[in-house]
N, C-alpha and C positions, 0 to 999 in steps of 0.2 A: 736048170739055169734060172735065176731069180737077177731082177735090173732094180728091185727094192732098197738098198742100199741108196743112202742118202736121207734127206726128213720124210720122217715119214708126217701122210695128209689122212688126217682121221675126219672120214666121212660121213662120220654117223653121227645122230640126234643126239650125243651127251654121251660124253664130255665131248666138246668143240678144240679145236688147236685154239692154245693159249697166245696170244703176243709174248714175245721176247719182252718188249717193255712190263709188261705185266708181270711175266718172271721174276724179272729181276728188278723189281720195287717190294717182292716178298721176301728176294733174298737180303735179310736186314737182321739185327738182333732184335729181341723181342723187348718194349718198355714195360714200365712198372705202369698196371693197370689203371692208377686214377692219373697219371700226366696227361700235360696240355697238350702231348701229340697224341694222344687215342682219344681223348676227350672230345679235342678240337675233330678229329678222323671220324666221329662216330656222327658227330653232328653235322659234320657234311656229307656225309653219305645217306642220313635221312633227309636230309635238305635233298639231296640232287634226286633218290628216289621220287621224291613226289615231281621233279621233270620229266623224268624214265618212265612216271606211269600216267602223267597229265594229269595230276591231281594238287587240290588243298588241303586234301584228307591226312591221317595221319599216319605217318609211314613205322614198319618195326623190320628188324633183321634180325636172323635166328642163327646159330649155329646149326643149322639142319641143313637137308638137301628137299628136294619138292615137296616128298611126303610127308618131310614135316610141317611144310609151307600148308599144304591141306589142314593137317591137325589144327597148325595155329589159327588160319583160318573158323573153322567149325567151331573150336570149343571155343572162342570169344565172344559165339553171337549165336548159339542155339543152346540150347534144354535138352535132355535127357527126354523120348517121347516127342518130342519135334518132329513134324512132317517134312520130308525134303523129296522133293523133284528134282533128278537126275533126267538132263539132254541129252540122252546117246547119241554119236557120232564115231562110235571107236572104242577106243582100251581105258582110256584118262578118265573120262567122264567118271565112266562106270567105276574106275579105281575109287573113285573120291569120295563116291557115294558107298563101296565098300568100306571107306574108312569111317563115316559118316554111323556107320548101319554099326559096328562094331563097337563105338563109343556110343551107342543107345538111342540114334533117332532112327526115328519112323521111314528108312528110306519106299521110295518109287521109281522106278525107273521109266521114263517116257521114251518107248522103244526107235532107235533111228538104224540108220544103212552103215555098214561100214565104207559108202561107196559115194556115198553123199549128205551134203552139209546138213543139220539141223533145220526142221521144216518151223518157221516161227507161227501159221498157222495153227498147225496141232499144238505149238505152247500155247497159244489163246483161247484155243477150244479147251485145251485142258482146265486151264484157270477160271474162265467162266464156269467153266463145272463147278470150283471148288465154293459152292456158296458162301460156306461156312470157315474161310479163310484160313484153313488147317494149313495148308500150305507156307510155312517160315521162312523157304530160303527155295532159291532156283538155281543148281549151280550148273557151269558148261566150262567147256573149255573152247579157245580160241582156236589152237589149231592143235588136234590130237596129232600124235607122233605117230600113232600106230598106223592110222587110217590114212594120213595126207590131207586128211580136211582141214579147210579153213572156216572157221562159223564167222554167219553174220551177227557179230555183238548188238548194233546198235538198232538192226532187225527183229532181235529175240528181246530186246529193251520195249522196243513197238507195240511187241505182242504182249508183255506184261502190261503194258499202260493201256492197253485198247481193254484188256479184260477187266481194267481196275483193279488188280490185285494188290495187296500189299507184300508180299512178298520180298525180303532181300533177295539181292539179285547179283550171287558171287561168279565168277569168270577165274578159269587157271590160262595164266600167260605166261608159263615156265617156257612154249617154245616158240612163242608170240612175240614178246616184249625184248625191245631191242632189235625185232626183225621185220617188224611191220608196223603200222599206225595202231596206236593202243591210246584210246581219248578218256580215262576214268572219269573224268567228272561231266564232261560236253554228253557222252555217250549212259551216263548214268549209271553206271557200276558201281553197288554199293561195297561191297569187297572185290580186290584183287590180290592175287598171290602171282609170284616166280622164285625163279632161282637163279642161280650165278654161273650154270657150266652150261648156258647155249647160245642165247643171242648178246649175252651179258661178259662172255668171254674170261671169266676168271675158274678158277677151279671147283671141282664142285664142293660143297658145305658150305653155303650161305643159300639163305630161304630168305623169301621180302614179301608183305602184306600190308597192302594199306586199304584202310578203310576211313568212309565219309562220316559226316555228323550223325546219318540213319542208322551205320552199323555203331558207331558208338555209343548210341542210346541204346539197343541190342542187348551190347555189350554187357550194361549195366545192371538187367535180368537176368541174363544165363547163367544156368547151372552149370554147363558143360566147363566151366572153365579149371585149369589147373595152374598153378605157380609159375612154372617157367614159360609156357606159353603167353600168360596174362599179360594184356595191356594196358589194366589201371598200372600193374608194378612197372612196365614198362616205361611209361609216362611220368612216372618217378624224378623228380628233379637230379636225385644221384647217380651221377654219370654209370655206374658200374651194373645200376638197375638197366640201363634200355640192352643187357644183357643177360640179366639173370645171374649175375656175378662176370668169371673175367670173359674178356673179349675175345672172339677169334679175330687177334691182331692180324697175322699177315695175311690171313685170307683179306679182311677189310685194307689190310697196305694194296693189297691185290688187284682189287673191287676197285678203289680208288683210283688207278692207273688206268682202270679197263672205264670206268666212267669218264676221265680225263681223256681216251681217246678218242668215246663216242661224239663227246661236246664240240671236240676241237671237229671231229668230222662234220658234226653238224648232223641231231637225230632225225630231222627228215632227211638228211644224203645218206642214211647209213638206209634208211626204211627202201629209199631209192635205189642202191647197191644190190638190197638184198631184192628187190622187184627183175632188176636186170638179171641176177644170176640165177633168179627158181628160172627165169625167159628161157635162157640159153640152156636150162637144163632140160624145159620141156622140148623145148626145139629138137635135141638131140633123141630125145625119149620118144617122141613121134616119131623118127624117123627110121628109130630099132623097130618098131612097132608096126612099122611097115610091113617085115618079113614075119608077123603074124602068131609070131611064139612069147612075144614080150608087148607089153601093155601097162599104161596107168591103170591103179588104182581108183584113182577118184574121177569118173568119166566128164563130168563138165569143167571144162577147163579153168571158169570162173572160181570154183571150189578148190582149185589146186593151191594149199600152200607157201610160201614162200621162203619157207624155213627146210622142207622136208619132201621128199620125191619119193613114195615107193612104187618100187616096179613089179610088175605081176610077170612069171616066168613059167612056160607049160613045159613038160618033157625033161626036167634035172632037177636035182634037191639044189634049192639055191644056196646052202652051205657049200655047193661044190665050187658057187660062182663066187664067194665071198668070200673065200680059206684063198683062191686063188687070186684076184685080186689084193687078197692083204700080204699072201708071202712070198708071190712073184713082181706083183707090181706097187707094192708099197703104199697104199690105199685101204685105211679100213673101213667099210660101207655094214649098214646096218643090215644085222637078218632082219625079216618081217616076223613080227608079233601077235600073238592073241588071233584072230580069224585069218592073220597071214604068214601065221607060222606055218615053214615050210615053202610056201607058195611064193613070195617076193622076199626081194631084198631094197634095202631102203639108202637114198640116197643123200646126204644132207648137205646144204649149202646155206650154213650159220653160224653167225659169229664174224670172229676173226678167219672170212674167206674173201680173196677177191677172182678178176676174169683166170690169172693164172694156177691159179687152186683150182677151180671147177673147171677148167678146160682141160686141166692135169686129170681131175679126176675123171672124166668124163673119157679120157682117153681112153685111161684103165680100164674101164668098164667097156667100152666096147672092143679092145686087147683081150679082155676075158671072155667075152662073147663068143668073139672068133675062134679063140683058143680051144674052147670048151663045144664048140658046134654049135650053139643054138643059134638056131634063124634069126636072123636080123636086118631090118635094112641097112644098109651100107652107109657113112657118111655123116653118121649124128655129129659127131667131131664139127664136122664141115657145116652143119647146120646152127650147130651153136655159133661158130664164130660167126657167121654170115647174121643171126640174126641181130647179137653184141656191135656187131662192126654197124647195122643198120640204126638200133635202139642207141649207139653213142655218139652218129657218126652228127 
């Protein structure tokens, strides 16, 4: 017997539920690439990215998905033989710095917990080490999908400026931006990258990168660079260049409608929306937690994301708990990844969600709890609403 039937709530870190609006502003014919509606489309969506990311720096959008968004990143503002420090906190980090390592820089890895946030201490201590200023770029991610961390940006900013480094100092906010306070320029971020399928609510294939005055001086040495990633070409006065040729029209028809809804929300009520629903989701996650067999992830609570929830489950393959949840209760919830494959499944509350999506979801999950035997405290349901009902009232 399966109660699935109906919309289905896709509860994982990417792709996000799309808006209806969003849909069907894609649903459109496609124009001839140099018109004044893609022309005019393209130049607002770099316009309102540099609001999306709190920046004056200069924004690009890619036909790609995150890891492209990494590449265009990299090869814009590093060399072949380039030293880079990788932040572990997770799976992202370290992805970025694999892609980093395969396009021919000197990666490092500065070892961290899958269980807690970036210590900005040891990037200070690191940097101080580096007398000889080998060190080109510092990348991190805001909040890894894998782990549940949230890092402190403008803390790991601290620790670069206390050591004197020069280092760029790039940030991935593919499951950050849109879902939490992301300050590029106040916070000093010389590159940022995301994408379009999580807190940004459109479908995925669109990457975004902007970078400040520092990375575009950067820019202007590196070797790493290639054609269609390039942001001299990009800055190109010819409309058809801030693409590389044609546009991906309806994804940006798309983008545009999902941008249109953040504004009219208002980006710090959306930043706020999403602070209430990680609440009510840890509220319920404590309170499984109780009965001893299910657990966060990421132990101090401060470090809990707001995008992403994984839960640590003892005594089942959590595939048992997340086939069930998706084909009886209509809910699809993330396996855990990379050190938590197998062990957790992961809960997302981004994007286009609001109290009745995660209180929906949240049911589910603990329906599958009970369903499947494992321990749990009774009640998270009842704890989420009690904590929403307090947090709104």
């Amino acid at each position: 017997m399966s109660v699935a039937n109906g919309r289905h709530i896709l509860a994982m870190p990417g792709p996000t539920n799309i808006p209806d609006r969003v849909l069907q502003a894609m649903m459109r014919p496609a124009e001839e690439l140099a018109s004044k509606t893609i022309v005019d489309l393209t130049e607002s969506v770099l316009a309102d990215l540099k609001r999306i990311f709190r920046t004056t720096g200069e924004t690009f959008v890619y036909a790609a998905n995150g890891h492209g968004g990494w590449e265009a990143a990299l090869t814009n503002v590093l060399s072949r033989g380039d030293k880079v420090l990788v932040l572990a906190s997770g799976r992202f980090a370290i992805g970025w710095g694999e892609m980093a390592a395969f396009m021919g820089a000197d990666v490092e890895v500065l070892p961290g917990s899958w269980r807690a946030a970036i210590d900005p201490a040891a990037v200070e201590a690191r940097l101080r080490a580096d007398d000889a200023h080998a060190i080109k770029a510092v990348l991190m991610v805001q909040i890894d999908t894998a782990s549940g961390v949230v890092n402190d940006v403008p803390a790991v900013r601290r620790a670069i400026d206390a050591a004197g480094h020069p280092a760029l100092f790039m940030v991935d906010g593919v499951a950050s931006v849109g879902c939490m306070p992301f300050e590029m320029d106040s916070w000093g971020v010389d590159v940022a990258m995301s994408a379009s399928q999580k807190g940004l609510m459109t479908s995925p294939g669109l990457a975004f990168v902007a970078a400040n005055e520092k990375a575009i001086a950067a820019h202007k040495s590196a070797t790493m660079k290639t054609l269609y990633w390039d942001w001299s070409s990009r800055m190109n006065t010819l409309a058809y260049m801030k693409h590389c040729g044609t546009a991906p029209e309806h994804l940006l028809f798309g983008l545009r409608a999902a941008l249109d809804m953040i504004f009219e929300e208002g980006l710090e009520a959306v930043w706020e929306r999403h602070r209430l629903l990680a609440g009510a989701t840890h509220a319920a996650v404590a309170r499984w937690a109780e009965g001893q067999a299910v657990t966060f992830n990421i132990t101090d609570p401060l470090q809990r994301a707001p995008s992403v929830t994984p839960v640590l489950v003892q005594g089942i393959e959590t595939a048992t708990l997340t086939d069930f949840a998706r084909d009886v209760g209509g809910v699809s919830l993330g396996l855990g990844i990379g050190e938590l494959g197998g062990k957790a499944f992961r809960i997302a509350h981004m994007g286009h969600v609001n109290a009745p999506t995660v209180l929906g979801t949240l049911a589910v999950v603990e329906m599958t709890l009970q369903a499947k035997g494992v321990p749990h405290g009774a009640g998270g349901v009842d704890a989420a609403v009690a904590y929403l009902g307090a947090a709104t009232a």
